[in-house]
C-alpha positions as CSV (number, residue, x, y, z in Angstrom):
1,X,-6.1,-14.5,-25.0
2,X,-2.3,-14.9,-23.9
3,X,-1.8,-11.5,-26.0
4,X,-4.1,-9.6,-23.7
5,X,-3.2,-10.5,-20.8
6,X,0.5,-9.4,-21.8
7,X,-1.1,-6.2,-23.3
8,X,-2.9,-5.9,-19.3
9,X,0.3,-6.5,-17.6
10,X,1.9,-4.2,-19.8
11,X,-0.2,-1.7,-18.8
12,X,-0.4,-2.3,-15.0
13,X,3.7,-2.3,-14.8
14,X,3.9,1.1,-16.7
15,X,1.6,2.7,-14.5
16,X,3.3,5.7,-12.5
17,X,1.4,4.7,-9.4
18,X,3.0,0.7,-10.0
19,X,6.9,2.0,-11.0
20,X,7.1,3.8,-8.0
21,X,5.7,1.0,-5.6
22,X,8.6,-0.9,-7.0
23,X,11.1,2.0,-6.4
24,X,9.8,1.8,-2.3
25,X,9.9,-1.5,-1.8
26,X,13.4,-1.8,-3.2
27,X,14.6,0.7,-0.8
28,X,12.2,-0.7,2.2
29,X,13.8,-4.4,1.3
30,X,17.3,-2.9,1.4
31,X,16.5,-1.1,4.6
32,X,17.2,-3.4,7.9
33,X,15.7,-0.9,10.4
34,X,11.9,-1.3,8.1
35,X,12.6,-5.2,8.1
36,X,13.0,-5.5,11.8
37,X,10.1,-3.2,12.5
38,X,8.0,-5.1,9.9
39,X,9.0,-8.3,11.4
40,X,8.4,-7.1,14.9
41,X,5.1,-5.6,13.5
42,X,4.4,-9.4,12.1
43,X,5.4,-11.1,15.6
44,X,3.1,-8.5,17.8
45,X,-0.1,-9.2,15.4
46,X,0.5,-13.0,16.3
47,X,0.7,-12.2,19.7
48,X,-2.4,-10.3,19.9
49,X,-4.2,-13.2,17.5
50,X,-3.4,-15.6,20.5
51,X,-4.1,-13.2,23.5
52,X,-7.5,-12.5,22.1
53,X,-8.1,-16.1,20.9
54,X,-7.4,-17.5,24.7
55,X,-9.2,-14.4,26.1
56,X,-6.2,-12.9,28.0
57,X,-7.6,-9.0,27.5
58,X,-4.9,-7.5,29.3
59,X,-2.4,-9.1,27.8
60,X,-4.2,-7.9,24.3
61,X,-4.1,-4.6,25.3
62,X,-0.4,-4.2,26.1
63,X,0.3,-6.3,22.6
64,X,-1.7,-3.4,21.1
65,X,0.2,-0.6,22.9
66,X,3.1,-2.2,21.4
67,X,1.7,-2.4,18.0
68,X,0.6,1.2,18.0
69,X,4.0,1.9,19.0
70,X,5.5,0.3,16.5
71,X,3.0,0.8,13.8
72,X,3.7,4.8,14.4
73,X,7.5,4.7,14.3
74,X,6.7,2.7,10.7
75,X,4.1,5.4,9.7
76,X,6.9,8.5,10.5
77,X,8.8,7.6,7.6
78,X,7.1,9.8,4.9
79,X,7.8,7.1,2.4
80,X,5.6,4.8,4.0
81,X,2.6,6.7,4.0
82,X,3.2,6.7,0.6
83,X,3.4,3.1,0.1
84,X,0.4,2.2,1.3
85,X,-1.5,4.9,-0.6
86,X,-0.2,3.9,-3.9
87,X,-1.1,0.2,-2.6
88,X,-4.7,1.4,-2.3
89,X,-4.4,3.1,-5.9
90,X,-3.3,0.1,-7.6
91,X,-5.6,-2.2,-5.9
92,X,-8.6,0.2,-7.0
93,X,-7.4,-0.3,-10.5
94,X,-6.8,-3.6,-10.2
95,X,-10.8,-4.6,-8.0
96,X,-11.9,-2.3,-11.3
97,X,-10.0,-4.3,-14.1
98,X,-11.5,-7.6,-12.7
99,X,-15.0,-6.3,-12.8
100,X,-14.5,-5.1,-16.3
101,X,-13.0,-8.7,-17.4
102,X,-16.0,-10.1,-15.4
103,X,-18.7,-7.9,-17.2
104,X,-17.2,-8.4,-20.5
105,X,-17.1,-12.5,-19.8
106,X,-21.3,-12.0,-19.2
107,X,-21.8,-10.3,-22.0
């Protein structure tokens, strides 16, 4: 059992699609600018969380202004766009690998 999941891992981390979401986020973890507009993305979401929870609309909507603002700059950088598509690739694979385990387990 341990061999296959090796053999499974092996697989996953050779994937084109996996090697280059490495190669981004080593260059968005080296890049200050990304952090601080990722943590300022963070803050703003916990922000709007607690405008909306205490029902302070128009507070929530200037949190959200600023969030689209911010989420935008993020999105300009070609790379980023990127990311998140391969994200969506590999998590395709991955929602599909665990139903295939999960079959195989029924059968």
């Amino acid at each position: 059992m341990s061999n296959r999941i090796d053999n499974i891992k092996e697989y996953f981390n050779s994937l084109p699609e996996v090697k280059r979401i490495k190669e981004l986020e080593s260059y968005i973890d080296s890049n200050n600018e990304i952090n601080d507009t990722f943590n300022a993305i963070k803050d703003i979401q916990k922000k709007m969380v607690n405008a909306k929870e205490f029902n302070q609309i128009n507070q929530y909507k200037l949190y959200l202004e600023e969030y689209n603002l911010l989420r935008d700059k993020l999105m300009d950088l070609p790379f980023v766009e990127e990311y998140l598509e391969l994200l969506e690739i590999v998590n395709s694979k991955l929602v599909f690998l665990t139903q295939t385990i999960e079959q195989e387990m029924n059968v």
